[in-house]
Structure formats: C-alpha cells, structure tokens
GUROTI-701659 format. One record per atom (N, C-alpha, C): atom name; chain; residue number from 1; x, y, z. Coordinates in Angstrom, 1 decimal. Layout:
<recs>
CA, A, NUM, X, Y, Z .
...
</recs>
This chain:
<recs>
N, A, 1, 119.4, 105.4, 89.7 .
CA, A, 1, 118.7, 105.2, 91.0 .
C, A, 1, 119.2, 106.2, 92.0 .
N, A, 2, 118.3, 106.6, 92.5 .
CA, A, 2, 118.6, 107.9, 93.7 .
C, A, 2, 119.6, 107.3, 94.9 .
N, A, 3, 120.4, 107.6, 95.4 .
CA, A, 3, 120.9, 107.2, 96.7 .
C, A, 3, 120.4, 106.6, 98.0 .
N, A, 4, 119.9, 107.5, 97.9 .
CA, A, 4, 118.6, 107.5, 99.1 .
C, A, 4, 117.9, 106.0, 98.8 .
N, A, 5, 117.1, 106.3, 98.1 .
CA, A, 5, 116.6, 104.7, 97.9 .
C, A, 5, 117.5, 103.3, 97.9 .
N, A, 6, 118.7, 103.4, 97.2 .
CA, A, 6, 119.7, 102.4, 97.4 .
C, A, 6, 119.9, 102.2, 98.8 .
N, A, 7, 120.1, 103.4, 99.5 .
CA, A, 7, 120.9, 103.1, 101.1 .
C, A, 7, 119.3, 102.4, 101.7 .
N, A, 8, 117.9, 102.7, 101.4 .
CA, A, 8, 116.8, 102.2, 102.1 .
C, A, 8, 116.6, 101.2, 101.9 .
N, A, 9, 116.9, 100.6, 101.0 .
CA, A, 9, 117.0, 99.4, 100.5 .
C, A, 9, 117.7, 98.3, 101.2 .
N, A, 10, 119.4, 98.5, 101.2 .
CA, A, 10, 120.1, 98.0, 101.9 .
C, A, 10, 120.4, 98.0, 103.1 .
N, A, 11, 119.8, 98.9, 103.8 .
CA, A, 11, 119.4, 98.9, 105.4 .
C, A, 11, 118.4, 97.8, 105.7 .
N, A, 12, 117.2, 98.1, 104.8 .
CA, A, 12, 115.9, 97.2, 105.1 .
C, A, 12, 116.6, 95.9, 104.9 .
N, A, 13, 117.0, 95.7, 103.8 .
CA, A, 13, 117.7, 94.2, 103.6 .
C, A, 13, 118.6, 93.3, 104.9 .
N, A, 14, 119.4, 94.7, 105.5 .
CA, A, 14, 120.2, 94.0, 107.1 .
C, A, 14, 119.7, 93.6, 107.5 .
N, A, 15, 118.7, 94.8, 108.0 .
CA, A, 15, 117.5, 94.6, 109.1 .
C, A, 15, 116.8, 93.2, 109.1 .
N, A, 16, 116.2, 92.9, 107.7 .
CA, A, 16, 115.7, 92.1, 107.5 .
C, A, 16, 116.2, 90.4, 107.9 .
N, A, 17, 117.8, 90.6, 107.3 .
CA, A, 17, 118.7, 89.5, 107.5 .
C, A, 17, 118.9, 89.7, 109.5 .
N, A, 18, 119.0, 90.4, 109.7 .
CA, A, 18, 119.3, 90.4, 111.3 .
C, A, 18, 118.0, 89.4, 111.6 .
N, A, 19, 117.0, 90.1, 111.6 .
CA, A, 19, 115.7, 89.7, 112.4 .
C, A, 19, 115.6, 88.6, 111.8 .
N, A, 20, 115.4, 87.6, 110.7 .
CA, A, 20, 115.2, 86.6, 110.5 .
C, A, 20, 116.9, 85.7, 111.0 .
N, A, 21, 117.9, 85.8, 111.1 .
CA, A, 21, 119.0, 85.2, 112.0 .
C, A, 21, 119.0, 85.2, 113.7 .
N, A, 22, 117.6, 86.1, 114.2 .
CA, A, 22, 117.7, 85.9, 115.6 .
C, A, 22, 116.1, 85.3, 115.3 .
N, A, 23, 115.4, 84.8, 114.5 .
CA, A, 23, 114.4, 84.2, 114.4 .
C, A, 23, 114.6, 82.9, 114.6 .
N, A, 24, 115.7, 82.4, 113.9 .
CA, A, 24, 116.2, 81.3, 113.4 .
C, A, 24, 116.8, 80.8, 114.9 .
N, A, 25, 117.4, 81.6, 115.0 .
CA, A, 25, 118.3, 81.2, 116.4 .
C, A, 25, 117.5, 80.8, 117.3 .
N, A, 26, 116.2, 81.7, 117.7 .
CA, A, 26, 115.4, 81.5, 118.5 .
C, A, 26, 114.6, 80.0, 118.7 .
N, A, 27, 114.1, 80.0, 117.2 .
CA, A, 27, 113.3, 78.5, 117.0 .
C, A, 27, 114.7, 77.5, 117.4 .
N, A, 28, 115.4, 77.6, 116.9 .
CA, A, 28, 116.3, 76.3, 117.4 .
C, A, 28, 116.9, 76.1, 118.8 .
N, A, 29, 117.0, 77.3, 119.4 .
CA, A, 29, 116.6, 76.8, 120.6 .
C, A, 29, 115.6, 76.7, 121.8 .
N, A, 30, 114.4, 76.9, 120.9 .
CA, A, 30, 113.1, 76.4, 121.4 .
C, A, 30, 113.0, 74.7, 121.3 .
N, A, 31, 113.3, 74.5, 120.0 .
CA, A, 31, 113.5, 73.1, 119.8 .
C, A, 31, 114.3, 72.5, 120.6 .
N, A, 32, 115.6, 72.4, 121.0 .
CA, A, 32, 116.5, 72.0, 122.1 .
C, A, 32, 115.9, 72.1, 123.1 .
N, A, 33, 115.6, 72.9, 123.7 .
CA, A, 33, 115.2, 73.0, 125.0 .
C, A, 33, 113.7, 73.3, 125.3 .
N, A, 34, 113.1, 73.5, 124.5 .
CA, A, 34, 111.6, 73.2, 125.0 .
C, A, 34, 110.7, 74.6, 125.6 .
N, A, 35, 110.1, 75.4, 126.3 .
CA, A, 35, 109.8, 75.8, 127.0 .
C, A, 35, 108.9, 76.8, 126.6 .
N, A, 36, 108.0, 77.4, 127.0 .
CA, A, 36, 106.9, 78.5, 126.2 .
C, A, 36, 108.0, 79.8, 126.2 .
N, A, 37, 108.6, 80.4, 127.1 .
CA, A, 37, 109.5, 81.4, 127.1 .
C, A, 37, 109.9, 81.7, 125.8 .
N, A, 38, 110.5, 80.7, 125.4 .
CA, A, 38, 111.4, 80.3, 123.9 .
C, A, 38, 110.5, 80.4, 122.9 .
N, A, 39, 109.3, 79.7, 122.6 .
CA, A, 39, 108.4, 79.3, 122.1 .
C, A, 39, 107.6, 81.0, 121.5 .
N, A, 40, 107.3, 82.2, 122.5 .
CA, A, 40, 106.7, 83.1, 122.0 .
C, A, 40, 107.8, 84.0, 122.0 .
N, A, 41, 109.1, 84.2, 122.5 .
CA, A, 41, 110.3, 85.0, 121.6 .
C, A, 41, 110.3, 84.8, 120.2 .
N, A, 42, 110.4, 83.8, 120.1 .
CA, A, 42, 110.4, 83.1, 118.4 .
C, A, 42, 109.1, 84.0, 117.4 .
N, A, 43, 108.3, 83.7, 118.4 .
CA, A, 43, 106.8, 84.6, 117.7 .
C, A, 43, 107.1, 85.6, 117.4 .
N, A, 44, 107.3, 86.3, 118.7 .
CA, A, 44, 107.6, 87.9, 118.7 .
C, A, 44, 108.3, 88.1, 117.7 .
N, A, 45, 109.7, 87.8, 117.9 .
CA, A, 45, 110.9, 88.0, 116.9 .
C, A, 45, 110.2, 87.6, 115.2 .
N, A, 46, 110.1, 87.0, 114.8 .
CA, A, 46, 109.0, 86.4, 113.4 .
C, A, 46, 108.0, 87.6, 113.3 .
N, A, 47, 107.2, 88.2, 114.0 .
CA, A, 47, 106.2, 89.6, 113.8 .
C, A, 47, 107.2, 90.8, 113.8 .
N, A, 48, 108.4, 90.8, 114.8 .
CA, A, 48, 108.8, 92.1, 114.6 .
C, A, 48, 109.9, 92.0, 112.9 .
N, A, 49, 110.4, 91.0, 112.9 .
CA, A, 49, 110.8, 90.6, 111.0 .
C, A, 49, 110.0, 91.4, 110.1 .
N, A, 50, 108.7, 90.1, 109.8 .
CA, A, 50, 107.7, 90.8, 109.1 .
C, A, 50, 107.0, 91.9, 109.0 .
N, A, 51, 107.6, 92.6, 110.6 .
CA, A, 51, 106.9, 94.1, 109.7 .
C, A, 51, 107.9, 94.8, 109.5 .
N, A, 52, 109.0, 95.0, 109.5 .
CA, A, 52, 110.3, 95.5, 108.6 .
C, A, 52, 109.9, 94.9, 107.1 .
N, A, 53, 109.6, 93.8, 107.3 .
CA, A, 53, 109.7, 93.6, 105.6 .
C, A, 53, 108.3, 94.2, 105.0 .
N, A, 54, 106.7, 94.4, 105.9 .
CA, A, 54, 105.9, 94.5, 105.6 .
C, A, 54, 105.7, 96.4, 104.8 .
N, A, 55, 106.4, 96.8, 105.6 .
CA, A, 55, 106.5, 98.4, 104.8 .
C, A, 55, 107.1, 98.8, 103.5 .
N, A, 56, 107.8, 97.9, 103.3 .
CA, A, 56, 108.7, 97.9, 101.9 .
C, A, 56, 107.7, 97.2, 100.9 .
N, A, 57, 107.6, 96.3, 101.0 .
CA, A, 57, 106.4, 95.5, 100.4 .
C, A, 57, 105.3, 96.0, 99.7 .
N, A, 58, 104.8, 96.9, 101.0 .
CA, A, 58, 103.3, 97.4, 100.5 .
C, A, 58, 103.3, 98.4, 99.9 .
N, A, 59, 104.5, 99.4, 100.5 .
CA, A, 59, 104.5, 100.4, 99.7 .
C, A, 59, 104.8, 100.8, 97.8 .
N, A, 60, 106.1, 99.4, 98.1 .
CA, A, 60, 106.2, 99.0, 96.0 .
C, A, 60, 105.1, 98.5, 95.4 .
N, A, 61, 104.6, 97.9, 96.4 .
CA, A, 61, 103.5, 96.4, 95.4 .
C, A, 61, 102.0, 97.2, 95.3 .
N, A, 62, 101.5, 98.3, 96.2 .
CA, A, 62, 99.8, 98.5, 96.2 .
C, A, 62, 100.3, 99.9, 96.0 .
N, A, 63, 99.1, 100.5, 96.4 .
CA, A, 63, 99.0, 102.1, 96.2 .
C, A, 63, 98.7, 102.6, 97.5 .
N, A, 64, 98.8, 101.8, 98.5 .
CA, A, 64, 98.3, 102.5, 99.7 .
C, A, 64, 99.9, 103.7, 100.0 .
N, A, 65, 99.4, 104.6, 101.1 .
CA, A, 65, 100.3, 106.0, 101.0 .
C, A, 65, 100.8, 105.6, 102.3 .
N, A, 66, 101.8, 106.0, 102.1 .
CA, A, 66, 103.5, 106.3, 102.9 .
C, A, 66, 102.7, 106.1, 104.6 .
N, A, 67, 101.7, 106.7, 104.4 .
CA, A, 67, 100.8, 106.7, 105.9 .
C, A, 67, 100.3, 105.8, 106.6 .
N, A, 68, 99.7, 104.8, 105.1 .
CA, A, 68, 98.9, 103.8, 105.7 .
C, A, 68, 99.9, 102.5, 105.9 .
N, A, 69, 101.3, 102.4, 104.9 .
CA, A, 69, 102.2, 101.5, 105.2 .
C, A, 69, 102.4, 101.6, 106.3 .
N, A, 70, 103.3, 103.0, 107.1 .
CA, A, 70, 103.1, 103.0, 108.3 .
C, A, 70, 103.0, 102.1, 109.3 .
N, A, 71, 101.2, 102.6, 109.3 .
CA, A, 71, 100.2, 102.5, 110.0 .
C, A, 71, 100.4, 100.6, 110.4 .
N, A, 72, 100.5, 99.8, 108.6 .
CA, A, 72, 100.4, 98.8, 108.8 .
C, A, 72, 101.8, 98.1, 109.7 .
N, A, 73, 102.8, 98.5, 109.4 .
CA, A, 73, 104.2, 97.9, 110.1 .
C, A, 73, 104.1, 98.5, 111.3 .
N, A, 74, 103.8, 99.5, 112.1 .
CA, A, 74, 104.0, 99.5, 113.0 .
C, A, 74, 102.9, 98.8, 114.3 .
N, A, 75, 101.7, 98.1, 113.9 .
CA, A, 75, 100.7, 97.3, 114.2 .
C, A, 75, 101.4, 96.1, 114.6 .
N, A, 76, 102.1, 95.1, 112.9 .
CA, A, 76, 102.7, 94.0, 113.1 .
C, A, 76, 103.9, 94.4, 114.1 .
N, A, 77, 104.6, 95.3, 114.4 .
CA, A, 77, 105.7, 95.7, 115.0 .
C, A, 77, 105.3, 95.7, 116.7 .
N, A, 78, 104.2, 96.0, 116.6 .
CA, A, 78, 103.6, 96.5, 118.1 .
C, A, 78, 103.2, 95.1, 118.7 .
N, A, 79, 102.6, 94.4, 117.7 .
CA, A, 79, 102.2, 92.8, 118.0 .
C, A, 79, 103.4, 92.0, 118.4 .
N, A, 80, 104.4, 91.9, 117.7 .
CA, A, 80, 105.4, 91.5, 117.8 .
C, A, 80, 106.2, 91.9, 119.7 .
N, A, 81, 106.3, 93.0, 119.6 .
CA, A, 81, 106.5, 93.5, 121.0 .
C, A, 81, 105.9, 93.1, 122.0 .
N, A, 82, 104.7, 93.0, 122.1 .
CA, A, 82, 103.4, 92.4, 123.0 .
C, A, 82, 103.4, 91.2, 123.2 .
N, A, 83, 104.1, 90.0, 122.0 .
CA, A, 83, 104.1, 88.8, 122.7 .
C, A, 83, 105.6, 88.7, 122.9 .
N, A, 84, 106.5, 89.3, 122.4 .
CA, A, 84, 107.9, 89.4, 123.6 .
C, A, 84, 107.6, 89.8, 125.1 .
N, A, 85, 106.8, 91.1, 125.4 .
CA, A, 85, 106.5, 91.0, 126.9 .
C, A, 85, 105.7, 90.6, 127.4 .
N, A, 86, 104.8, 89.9, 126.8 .
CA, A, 86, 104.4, 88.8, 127.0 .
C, A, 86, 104.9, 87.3, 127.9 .
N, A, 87, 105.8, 87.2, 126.8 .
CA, A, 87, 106.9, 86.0, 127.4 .
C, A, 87, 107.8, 86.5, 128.3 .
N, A, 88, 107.9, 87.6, 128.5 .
CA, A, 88, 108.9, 87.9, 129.5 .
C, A, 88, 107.9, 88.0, 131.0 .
N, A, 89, 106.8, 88.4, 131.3 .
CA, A, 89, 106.4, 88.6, 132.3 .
C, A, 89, 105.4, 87.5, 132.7 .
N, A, 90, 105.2, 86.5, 131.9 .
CA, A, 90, 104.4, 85.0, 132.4 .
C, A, 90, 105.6, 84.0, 132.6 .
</recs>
C-alpha cells in the first residue's frame, strides 16, 4: 500500500472521529438544555462530518472523478457552514 494513501486514510479517519465527537457533544447538550442555537450546531456539525466522510466514500465506491467528489463534499461542507451561521446570527 502506497503511503500516501495510508496517511489519507488515517487523517480522514481523525477527522471523521473529531467531527462526529463534537456532534455528539453537541446533541447532548441540546438535549440538557434545550434551545434552537444548540439544536442547528448539531445540524451543522452532522453536514460538516458527512462531507469529510462523503469524499472518501464516493470516490472508492462509484466512478465519479476526483472532481466531481470534490464538487460533492464541498456542497455538503458548505451546507453545513450555512446552518452554523445560521445559528449564530438568529
């Protein structure tokens, strides 16, 4: 196995484990304390997750090109973003 690929791998894997550990965090303290603020962090955080995991995904599992994976994670990436500032400025 090339290096390169190993280290891509276990980067995406952190990444992956980070964002779904401040997901987690998030929901539970949405649950405790209630409040929309809390409620679309959680969202946000959950979209910006899945599109870290979404480029790795598409790129092993379909034939779409390096371009169009991209294209696709940084959409869910961007969505994710949008209802973080979202919740921060309502």
């Amino acid at each position: 196995m090339d290096v390169w690929f190993v280290l891509l791998v276990t980067t995406r894997l952190g990444l992956l484990a980070l964002g779904l550990a401040t997901t987690v965090i998030g929901y539970r303290a949405y649950r405790r304390h209630g409040g929309r603020y809390l409620r679309d962090a959680t969202i946000a955080f959950g979209f910006i997750t899945v599109g870290v995991l979404i480029e790795g995904v598409l790129y092993q599992l379909t034939s779409l090109s390096l371009e169009q994976v991209h294209v696709a994670e940084t959409v869910v990436i961007g969505i994710g973003f949008a209802v973080l500032l979202y919740s921060f400025v309502s």
